[in-house]
C-alpha positions as CSV (number, residue, x, y, z in Angstrom):
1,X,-6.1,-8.6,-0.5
2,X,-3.1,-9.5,-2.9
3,X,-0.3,-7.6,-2.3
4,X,0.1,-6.2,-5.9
5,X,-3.1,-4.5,-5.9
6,X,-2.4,-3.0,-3.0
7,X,0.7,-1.4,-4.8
8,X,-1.8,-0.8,-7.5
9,X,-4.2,1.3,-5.5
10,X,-1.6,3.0,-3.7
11,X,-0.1,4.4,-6.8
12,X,-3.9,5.4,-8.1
13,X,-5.0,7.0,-4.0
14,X,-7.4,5.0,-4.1
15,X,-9.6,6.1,-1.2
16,X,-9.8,2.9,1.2
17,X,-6.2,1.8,0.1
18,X,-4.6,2.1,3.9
19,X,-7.5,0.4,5.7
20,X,-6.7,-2.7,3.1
21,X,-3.0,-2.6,4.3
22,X,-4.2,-2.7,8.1
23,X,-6.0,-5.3,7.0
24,X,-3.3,-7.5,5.8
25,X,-0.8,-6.5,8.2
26,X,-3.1,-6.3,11.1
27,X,-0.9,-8.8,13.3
28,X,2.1,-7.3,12.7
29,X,1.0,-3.4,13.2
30,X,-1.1,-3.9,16.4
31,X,1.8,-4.2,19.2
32,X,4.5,-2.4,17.4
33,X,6.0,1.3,16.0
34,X,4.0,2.3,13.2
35,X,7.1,3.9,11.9
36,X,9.1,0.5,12.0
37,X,6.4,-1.2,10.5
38,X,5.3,1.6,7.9
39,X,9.2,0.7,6.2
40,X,8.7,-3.3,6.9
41,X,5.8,-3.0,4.7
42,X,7.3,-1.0,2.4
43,X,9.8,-3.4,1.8
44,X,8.1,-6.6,1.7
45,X,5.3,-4.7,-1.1
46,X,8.7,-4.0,-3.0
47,X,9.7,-7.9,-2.9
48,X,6.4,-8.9,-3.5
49,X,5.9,-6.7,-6.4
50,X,8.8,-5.1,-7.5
51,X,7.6,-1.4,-7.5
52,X,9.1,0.7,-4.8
53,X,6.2,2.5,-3.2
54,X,6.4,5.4,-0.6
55,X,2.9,4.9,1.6
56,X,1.9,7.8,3.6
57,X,3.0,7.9,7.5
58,X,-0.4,9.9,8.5
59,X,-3.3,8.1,6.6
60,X,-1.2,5.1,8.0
61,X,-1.9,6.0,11.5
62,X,-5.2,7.6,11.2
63,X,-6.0,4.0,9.7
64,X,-4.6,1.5,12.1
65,X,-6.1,4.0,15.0
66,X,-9.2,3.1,13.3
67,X,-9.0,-0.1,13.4
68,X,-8.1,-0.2,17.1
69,X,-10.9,1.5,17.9
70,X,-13.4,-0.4,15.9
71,X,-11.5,-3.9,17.6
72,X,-12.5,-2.5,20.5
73,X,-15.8,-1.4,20.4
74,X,-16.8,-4.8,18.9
75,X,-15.3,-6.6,22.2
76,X,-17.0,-4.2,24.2
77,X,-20.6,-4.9,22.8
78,X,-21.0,-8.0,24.2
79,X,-21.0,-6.9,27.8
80,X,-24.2,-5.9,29.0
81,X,-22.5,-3.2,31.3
82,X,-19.7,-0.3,31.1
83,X,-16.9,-0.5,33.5
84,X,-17.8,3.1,34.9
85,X,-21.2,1.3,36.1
86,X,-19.4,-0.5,38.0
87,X,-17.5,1.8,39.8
88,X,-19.3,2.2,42.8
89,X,-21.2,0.2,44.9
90,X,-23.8,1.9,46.7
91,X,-25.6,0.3,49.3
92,X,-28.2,0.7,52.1
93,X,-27.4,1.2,55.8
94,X,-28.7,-1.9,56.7
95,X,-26.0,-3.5,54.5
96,X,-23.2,-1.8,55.6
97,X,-21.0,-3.5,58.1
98,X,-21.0,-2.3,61.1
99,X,-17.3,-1.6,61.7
100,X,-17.3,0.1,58.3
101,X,-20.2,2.7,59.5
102,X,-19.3,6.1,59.6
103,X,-20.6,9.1,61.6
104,X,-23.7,10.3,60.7
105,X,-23.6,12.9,58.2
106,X,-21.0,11.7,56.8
107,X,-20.1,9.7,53.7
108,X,-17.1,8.2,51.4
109,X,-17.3,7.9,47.9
């Protein structure tokens, strides 16, 4: 999205207006300080534009938080299994090793 309707919106609170701004600055706000890079985008919207523009710390957060969590659960589709199913490995007595038998009655998780 160009960077002066995003000044545009911002100024009307356009609902939507923050997930935009992840959007455009997804690669620099996923590994670094939201605070650091709430100012960095500040400042280059000012260059870009020239109307200073104060964006909102919490809807900033609450919409990069969204976006991790969406990222993630699109990875995590493709996998046909959780990693909690894996967790455990259950398995017969007849598949056990023998040196890793224990007592009867008695059982490790």
């Amino acid at each position: 999205m160009e960077k002066s309707f995003i000044v545009k919106f911002v100024k009307e609170k356009r609902k939507g207006v923050y997930n935009a701004i992840v959007q455009t600055y997804s690669t620099i706000l996923n590994g670094h300080h939201t605070t650091l890079m709430k100012n960095l985008i500040e400042i280059d919207l000012e260059k870009n534009t020239g109307e200073r523009i104060e964006l909102n710390y919490d809807s900033l957060i609450k919409a990069v938080r969204r976006s991790l969590i969406n990222n993630n659960r699109k990875s995590k589709r493709g996998t046909p299994f959780s990693p909690k199913a894996n967790r455990y490995d259950f398995k017969d007595d007849h598949e056990i090793d023998e040196s890793k038998k224990s007592k009867p009655g008695s059982f490790k998780i």
